[in-house]
N, C-alpha and C positions, 0 to 999 in steps of 0.2 A: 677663351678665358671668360669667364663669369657666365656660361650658356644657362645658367639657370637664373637671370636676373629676366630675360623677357618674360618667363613664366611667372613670376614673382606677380609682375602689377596686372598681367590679368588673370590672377589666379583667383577663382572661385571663392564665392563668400559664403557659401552656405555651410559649408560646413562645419562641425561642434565637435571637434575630436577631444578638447579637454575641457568640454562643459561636463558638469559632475553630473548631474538630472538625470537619470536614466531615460524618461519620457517624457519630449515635449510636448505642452502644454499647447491648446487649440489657439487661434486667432483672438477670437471673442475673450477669452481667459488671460491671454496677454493685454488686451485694452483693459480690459477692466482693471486691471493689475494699476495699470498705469494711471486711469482715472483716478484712483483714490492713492497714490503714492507721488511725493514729492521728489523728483529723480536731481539727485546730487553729480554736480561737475566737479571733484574738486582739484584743485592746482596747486603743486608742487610747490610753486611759488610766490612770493609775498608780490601785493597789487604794482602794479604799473610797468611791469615789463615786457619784453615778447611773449611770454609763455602765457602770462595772464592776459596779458589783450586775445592771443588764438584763441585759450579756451573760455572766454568772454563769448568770443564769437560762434565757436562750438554750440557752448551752451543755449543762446538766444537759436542757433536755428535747426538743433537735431532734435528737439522737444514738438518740430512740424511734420517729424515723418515717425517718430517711437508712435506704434497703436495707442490710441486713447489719450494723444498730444499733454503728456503730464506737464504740472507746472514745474519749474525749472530754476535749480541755484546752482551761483558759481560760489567755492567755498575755497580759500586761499587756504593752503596748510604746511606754507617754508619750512625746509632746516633739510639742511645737506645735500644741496643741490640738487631736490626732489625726493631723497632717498628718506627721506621719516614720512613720506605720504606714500610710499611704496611698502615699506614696511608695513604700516598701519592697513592699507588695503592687503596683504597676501598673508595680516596674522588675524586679522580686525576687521576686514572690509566686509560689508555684508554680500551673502549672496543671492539672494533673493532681485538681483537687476538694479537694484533702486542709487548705485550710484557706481562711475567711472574715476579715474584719476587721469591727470593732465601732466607729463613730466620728461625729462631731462634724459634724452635716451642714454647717454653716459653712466647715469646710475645705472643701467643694467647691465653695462660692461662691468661696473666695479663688481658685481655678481661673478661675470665670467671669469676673472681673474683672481676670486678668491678675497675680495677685500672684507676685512672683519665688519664693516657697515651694513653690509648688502645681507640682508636674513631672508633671501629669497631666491627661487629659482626661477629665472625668465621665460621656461618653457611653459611655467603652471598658471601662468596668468592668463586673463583669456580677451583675448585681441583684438579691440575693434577696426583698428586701422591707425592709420597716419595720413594728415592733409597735407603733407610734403614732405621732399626728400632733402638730405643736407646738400647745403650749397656752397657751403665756407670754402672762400679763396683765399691763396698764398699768394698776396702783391708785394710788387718793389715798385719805386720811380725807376723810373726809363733813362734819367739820366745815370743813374749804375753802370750802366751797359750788359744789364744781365737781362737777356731775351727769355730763357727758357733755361728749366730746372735741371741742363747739363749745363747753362751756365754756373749755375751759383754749384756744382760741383768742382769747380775751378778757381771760383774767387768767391769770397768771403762778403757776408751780406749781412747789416744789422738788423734785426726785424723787433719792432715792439710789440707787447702782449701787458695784458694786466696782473696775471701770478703765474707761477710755474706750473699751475699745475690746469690752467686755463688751456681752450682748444689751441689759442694762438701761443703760448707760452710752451706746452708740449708736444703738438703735431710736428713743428719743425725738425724740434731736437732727435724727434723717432724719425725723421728722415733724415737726419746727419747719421742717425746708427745703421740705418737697414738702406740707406740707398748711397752714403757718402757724401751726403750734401755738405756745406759749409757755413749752413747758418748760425749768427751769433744774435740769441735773444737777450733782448733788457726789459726785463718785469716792472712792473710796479706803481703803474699806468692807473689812473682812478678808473678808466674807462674804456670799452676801446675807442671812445672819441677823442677822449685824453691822445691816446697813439698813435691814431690816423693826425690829429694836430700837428704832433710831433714830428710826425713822417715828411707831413707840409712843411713843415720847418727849417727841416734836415735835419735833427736831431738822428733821429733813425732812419734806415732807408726803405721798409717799408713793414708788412703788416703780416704778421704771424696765420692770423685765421681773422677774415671777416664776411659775413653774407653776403652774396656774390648779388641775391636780391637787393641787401641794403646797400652797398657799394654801391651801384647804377643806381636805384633811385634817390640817396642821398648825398652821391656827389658824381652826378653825371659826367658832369664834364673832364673829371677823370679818366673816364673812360672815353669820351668823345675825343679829346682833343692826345689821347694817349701819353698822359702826365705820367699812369703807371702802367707797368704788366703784367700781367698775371700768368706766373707761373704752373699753376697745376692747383684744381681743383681737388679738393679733400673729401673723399668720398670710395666708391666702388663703382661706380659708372661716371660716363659722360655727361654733361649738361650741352641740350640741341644747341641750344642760345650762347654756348660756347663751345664749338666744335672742333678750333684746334687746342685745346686745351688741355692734358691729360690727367690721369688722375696717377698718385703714386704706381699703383699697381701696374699700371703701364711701363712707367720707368724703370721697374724690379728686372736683376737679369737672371734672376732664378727663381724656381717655383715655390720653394721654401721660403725667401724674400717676398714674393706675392702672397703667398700663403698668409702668412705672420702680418703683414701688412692689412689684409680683408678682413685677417681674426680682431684687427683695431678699429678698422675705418668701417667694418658693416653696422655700425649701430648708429651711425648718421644716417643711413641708409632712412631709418624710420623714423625721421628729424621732430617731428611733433606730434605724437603718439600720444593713444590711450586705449585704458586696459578695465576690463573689469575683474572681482576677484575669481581665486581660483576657485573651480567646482560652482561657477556659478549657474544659477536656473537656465535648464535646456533651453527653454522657449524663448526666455526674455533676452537671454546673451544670444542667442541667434537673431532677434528683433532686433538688438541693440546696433548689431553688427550691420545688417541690412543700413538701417534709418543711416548708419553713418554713411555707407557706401551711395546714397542715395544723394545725401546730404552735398558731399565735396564734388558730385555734376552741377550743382544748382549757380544758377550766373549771379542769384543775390547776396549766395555763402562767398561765392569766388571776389566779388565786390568787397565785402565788408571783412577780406580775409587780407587782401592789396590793402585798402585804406588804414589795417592794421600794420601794412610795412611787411608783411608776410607774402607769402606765394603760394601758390596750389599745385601741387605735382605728387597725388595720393599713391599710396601702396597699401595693398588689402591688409585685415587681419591673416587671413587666411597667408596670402606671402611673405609674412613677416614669420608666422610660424616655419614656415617652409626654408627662410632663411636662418633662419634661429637653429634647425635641427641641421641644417650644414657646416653653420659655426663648430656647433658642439659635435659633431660629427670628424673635428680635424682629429689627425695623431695628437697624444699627449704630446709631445716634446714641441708641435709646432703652438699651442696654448701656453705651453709652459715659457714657449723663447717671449711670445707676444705679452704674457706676464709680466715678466722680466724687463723689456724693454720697455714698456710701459710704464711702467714702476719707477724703476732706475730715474727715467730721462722725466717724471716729474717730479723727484726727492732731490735731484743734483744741485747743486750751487749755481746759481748764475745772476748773472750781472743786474743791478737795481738801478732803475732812474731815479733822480733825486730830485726833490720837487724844489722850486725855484719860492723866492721870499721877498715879499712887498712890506715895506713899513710907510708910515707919514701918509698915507691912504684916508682921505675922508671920506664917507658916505653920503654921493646926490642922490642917489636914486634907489628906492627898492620897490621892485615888483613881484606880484604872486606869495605863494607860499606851498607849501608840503614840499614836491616835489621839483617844481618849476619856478621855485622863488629865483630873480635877478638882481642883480647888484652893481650899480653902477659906483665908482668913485673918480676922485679926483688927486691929482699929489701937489706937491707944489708949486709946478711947472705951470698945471693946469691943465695939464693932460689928464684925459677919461681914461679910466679903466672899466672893461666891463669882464663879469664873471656870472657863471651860472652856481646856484647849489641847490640841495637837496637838503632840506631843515630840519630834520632828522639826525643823518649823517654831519651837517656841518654842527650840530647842536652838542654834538660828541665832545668835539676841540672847540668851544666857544667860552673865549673869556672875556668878562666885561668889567671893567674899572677891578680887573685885578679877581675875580671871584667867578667860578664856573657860572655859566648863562645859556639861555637859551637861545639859538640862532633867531627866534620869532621876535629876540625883545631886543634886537638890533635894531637902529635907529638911523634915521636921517641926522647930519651932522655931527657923528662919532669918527673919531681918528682911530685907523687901524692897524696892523700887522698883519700880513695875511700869507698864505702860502698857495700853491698852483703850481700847476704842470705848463700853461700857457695861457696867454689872453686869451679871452674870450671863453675859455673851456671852465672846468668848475673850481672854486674856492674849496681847499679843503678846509684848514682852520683860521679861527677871525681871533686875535688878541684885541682891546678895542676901548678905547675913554671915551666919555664924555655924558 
């Protein structure tokens, strides 16, 4: 099963099968290119999250191996979870080298599935690579008593996730279709820290999809002292660093079941991708290609990739093409089941967490602001509450002496009303005198 993934990540970079260029262009003629062009990173995503901290880091150190070390921007361009900065590169993007995208390998599944968003085809774009492969775990706590994912085909297992249609919200549900699992998800999470809270809680019993990087490094002792377990890695291979661990595909008792499941899960495979556009210049999309591949050996990229909360575990352009035309390579009916199921299991109904409501709250403390603003209060007791938010987002639902406000012009010594998912996690909305 999967004989074709060891050829994947050492698979050859040089090659340009759907670079447009008829003739590439000399060494000398690629620097120079680069000397006087401003070469664009730009990111799927609005600033502060995983995807814009990697391609942050991208950007700061593939600008040291492109010929003629051009200078270097990161250019944020949100909306639809990558897919309007994919669009924009494969109808808009220039070809001439001078700029890649940074985004959300998902959107390219909504392509393979036919979703009306996706105005592109994933084979045309032209590949630089990926600095890692997906890593997203399916955990529970350990006191469930479910060891492994024939347990929870037995007994019934709550897991939280943030929307339906999120990795944690919908991986599960496609494996209560295609393998008989028994998971019951509850949406609605602000975060998935909101739901790892939760989880700690007992609210729910454990976590739909979370980074199997960011689990171990953000709550270790999780894993240390085996508070959870990790049932099966979400992916199409193994993780070394988790060995007995499987991935759906392994649990599938039929080929068609494995099938349909790879036609889902291979697009994590290429967890932090980018692309340049299609038909772009021979010379420079093969330069581009190289500097990346050069790039993700480097110990100062692999450094500042960790301190991003990332991990490094690359897979070529060149492999990801080579996986891409095996996908699209299945029979129609096993695409069309994987459609279908896909579909289906993030449109369906399911269960909403309901967010919990604090009144008579005064404000001791506020720290920070944009996205790391803190908020300490007090009630009557004299008990602290603390809460994280995001001034933006909380600025939405923010009322002051009765009259929309802004979360920034919240004040020490105002009495409030507030809602949350739990202590310590974020404040959604502030009601608020004084």
């Amino acid at each position: 099963m999967n004989k074709v993934l060891p050829i994947l990540i050492g698979a050859a970079v040089g090659g340009a099968s759907l670079v447009g260029s008829p003739a590439p262009a000399s060494a000398d003629a690629v620097s120079d290119f680069y000397k006087e062009t401003r070469f664009k990173v730009v990111i799927g995503y609005a600033p502060g999250g995983g995807y814009d901290r990697g391609g942050r880091v991208v950007a700061r150190h593939i600008k040291k191996y492109i010929p003629g070390n051009p200078s270097v921007l990161a250019q944020n361009m949100p909306g639809a979870g990558s897919m309007r900065a994919l669009n924009w590169m494969y109808h808009k993007g220039p070809k001439d080298g001078s700029a890649v995208v940074h985004f959300h390998p998902a959107a390219m599944r909504e392509a393979y599935i036919g979703a009306a968003g996706a105005k592109f085809d994933p084979r045309k774009f032209y590949w630089l690579g990926s600095f890692t492969q997906g890593n997203s775990a399916l955990f529970v706590r350990a006191d469930t008593g479910v060891k492994t994912i024939q347990d929870a085909m037995r007994k019934e297992v709550v897991l939280g996730a943030t929307s339906p249609r999120s990795g944690g919200g919908v991986y599960p549900r496609i494996l209560n279709q295609v393998l008989g699992t028994k998971f019951k998800v509850v949406v609605g999470y602000g975060s998935t820290g909101e739901s790892t809270l939760a989880m700690e809680r007992g609210e729910v019993q454990g976590i739909g999809a979370w980074s199997w990087t960011q689990l171990k490094g953000i709550q270790p002792k999780w894993v240390e002292t085996k508070f959870v377990n990790i049932l099966s890695i979400l992916a199409i291979e193994r993780r070394a660093d988790l060995p007995g661990v499987p991935t759906p595909l392994e649990v599938a008792k039929t080929k068609g079941d494995r099938e349909v499941l790879e036609a889902i899960l291979a697009w994590e495979y290429f967890n932090r991708p980018f692309v340049a556009a299609p038909g772009v210049h021979a010379g420079r999309g093969a330069a581009l290609r190289k500097a990346f591949d050069i790039m993700v050996t480097k110990k100062d990229f692999v450094k500042d990739i960790e301190l991003a909360a990332l991990d490094v575990k690359p897979v070529s352009g060149a492999g990801i093409e080579k996986l891409l035309a095996r996908i699209y390579a299945y029979p129609k009916e096993v695409a069309e089941r994987a459609r279908i199921v896909y579909s289906e299991m993030r449109t369906i109904k399911v269960a909403k967490a309901k967010p919990k409501s604090a009144s008579g709250l005064t404000i001791s403390e506020i720290k920070g602001k944009g996205r790391k603003m803190r908020f300490s209060f007090t009630d009557s007791s004299g008990k602290t509450w603390k809460f994280k938010a995001q001034e933006k987002r909380l600025g939405r639902k923010t009322m002051i002496n009765g009259k929309k406000g802004k979360a920034g012009a919240l004040k020490k010594g105002m009495v409030c009303a507030v809602t949350y998912y739990g202590e310590g996690g974020m404040v959604y909305s502030a009601d608020c005198n004084g």
